[in-house]
C-alpha positions as CSV (number, residue, x, y, z in Angstrom):
1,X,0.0,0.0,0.0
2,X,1.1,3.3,-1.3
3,X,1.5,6.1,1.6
4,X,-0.6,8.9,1.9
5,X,1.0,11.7,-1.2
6,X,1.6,14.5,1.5
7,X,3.4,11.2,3.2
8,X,5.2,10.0,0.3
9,X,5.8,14.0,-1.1
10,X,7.8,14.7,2.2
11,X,9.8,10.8,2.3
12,X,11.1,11.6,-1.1
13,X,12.4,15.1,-0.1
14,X,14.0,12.9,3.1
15,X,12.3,15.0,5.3
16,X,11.1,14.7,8.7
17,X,7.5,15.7,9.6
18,X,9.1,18.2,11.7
19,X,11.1,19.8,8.9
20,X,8.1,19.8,6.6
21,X,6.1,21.4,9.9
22,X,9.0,24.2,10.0
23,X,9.8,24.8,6.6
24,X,5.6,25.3,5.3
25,X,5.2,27.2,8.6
26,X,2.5,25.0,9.3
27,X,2.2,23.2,12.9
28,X,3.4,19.4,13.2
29,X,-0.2,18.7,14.8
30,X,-1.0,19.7,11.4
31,X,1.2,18.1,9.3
32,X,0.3,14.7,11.3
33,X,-3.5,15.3,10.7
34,X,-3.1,15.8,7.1
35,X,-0.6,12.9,6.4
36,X,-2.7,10.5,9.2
37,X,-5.8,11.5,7.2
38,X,-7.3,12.4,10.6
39,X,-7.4,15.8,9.4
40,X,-8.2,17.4,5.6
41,X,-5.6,20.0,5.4
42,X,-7.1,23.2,3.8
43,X,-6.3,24.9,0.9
44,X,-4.1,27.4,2.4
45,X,-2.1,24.4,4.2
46,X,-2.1,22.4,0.9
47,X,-0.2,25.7,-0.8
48,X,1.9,25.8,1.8
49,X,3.3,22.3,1.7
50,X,3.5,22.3,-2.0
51,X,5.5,25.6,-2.0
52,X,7.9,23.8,0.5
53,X,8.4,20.8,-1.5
54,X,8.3,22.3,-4.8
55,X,5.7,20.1,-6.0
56,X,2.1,20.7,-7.9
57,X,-0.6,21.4,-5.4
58,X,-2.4,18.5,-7.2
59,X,0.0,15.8,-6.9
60,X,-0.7,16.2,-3.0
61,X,-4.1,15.7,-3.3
62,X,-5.5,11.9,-2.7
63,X,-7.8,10.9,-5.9
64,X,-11.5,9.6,-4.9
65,X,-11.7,5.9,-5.9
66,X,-15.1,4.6,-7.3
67,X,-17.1,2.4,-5.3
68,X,-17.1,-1.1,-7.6
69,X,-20.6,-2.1,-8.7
């Protein structure tokens, strides 16, 4: 199973959720809610991340899967 792409968006930088919480300016509680999917980060948080990683704002963004018929 694939991580979460916030998750797998921050491993590939080889960052800690602590960095990632420092460098977006976000808080880890945060950054843990997002990637945990406890949480859906907003907008603003979603820029923020993406502008940290230097990644597309969609690539973060988990696609809907259809339920099978």
């Amino acid at each position: 199973m694939n991580p979460p792409p916030i998750k797998a968006a921050r491993l590939a930088a080889g960052l800690t959720q602590e960095a990632l919480a420092y460098g977006s300016g976000l808080s880890l509680s945060t950054i843990e809610g997002a990637e945990s999917g406890r949480n859906q980060p907003t907008i603003t948080s979603l820029r923020k991340i993406a502008a940290f990683l230097s990644v597309d704002i969609v690539s973060l963004i988990d696609a809907p899967t259809e339920a099978a018929s």
